[in-house]
N, C-alpha and C positions, 0 to 999 in steps of 0.2 A: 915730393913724390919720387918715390926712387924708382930707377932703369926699370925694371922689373914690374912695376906696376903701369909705366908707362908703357912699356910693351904689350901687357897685357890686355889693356885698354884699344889697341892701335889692334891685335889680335880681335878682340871681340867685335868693332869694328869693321873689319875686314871680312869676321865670318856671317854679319848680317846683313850682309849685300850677297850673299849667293848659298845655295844650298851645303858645297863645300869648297875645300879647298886644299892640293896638295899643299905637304909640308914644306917642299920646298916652295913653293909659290909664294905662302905665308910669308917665309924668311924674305922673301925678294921685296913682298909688298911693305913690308915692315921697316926696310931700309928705306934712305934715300931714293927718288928717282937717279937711275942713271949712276950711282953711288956702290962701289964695292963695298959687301960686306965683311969687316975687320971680324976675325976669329973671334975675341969676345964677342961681340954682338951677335954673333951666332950664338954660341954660349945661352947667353941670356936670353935669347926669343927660345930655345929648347926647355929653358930653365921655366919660363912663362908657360908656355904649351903643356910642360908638365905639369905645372900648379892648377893650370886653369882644367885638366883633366882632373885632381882630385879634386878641386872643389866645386867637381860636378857639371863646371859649365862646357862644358866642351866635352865630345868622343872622339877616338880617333878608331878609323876603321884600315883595313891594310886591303886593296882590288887588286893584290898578286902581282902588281906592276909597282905601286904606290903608295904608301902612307896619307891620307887626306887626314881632314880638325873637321868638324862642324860643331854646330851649337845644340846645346841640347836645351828645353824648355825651360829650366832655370836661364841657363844662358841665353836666351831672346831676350827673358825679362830682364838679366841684369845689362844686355847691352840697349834695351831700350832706355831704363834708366840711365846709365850713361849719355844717350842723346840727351835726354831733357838736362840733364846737370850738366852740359858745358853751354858755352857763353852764347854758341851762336844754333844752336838748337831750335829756338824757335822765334829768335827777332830778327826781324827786316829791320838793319840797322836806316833805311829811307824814311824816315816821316811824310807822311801824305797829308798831314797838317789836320790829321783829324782826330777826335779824343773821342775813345772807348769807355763808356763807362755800364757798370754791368752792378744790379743792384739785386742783392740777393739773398732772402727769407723764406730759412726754411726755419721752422720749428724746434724747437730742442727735444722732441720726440725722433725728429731725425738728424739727429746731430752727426752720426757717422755718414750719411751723405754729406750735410755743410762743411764737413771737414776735407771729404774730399774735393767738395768744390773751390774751396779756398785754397788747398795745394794745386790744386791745377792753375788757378788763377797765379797765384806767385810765380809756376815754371813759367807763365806764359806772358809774365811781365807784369801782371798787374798791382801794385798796391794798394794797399786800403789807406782809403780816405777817412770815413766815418760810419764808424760800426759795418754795419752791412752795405755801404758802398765802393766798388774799386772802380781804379780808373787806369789806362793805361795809352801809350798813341802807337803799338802795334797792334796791326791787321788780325787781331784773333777773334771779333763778333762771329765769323761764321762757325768757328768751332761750339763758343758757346752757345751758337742758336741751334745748331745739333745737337749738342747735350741736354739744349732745353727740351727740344723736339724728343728726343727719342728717351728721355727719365719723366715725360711727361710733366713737366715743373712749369706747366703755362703760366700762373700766379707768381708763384715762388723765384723766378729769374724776370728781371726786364732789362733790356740791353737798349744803352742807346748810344749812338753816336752823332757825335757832334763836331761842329769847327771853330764852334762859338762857346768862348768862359769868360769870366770878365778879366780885364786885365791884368790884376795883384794875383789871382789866384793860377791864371798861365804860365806867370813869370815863376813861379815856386813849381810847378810842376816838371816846366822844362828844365829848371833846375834841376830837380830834383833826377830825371828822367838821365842827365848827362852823364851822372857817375858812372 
């Protein structure tokens, strides 16, 4: 990943924790705490702020005092995205020693729903076991029983959790789970 995308990212970031934010604030939050920022590095956060202006995600507006960034509705989505793609986005690295599995048939009439079911289930840790069952030992049931609740999927999803599998098949999971 070069400077420049890592900036940018650390920008998008920064702009969906508040509605906006001066430019120089940006530059501040984007360094080091506590850390002067080295002339390059300024450079390249203007260099970002510019890119991330054409490529739509971001405006910048000027309140006669001040140059602010915010994001603009492209940019929610792609710094949402961002959350879910990095590593700690949505695992409670703690095991509570309990195993999530979420079993899930929907028809091939709605197949663009089971697809998005299945990419949420991957951001959210879970692997597929067999055909239509995942299994995962992060804390995400309550989302899916929200999704079940509110797509109406009372059939079509059943979630269970458990603390009990039998032995050979735990040992392959927690394996599995470590990488």
């Amino acid at each position: 990943m070069s400077s420049n995308q890592a900036y940018s990212k650390k920008i998008l970031k920064i702009l969906a924790e508040t509605k906006a934010v001066s430019l120089p604030d940006i530059t501040e939050k984007v360094a080091m705490e506590g850390e002067k920022i080295p002339k390059k590095a300024r450079y390249a956060v203007n260099r970002s702020l510019r890119g991330l202006v054409s490529a739509g995600l971001i405006e910048r507006h000027f309140s006669g005092q001040n140059d602010y960034a915010r994001l603009t509705t492209s940019g929610r989505k792609k710094a949402v995205s961002l959350k879910l793609e990095s590593d700690t986005a949505l695992f409670n690295p703690n095991w509570d020693g309990q195993w999530r599995i979420i079993l899930l048939d929907l028809p091939e009439s709605r197949k663009n729903e089971r697809e998005s079911l299945r990419y949420l289930l991957k951001k959210a840790g879970f692997v597929c076991l067999k055909n239509s069952a995942w299994i995962s030992p992060f804390p995400f049931e309550h989302l899916f029983m929200n999704i079940k609740k509110d797509l109406g999927l009372t059939i079509e999803i059943m979630i269970l959790v458990t603390n009990s599998l039998d032995p050979e098949t735990e040992k392959v999971l927690v394996e599995m789970f470590k990488q």
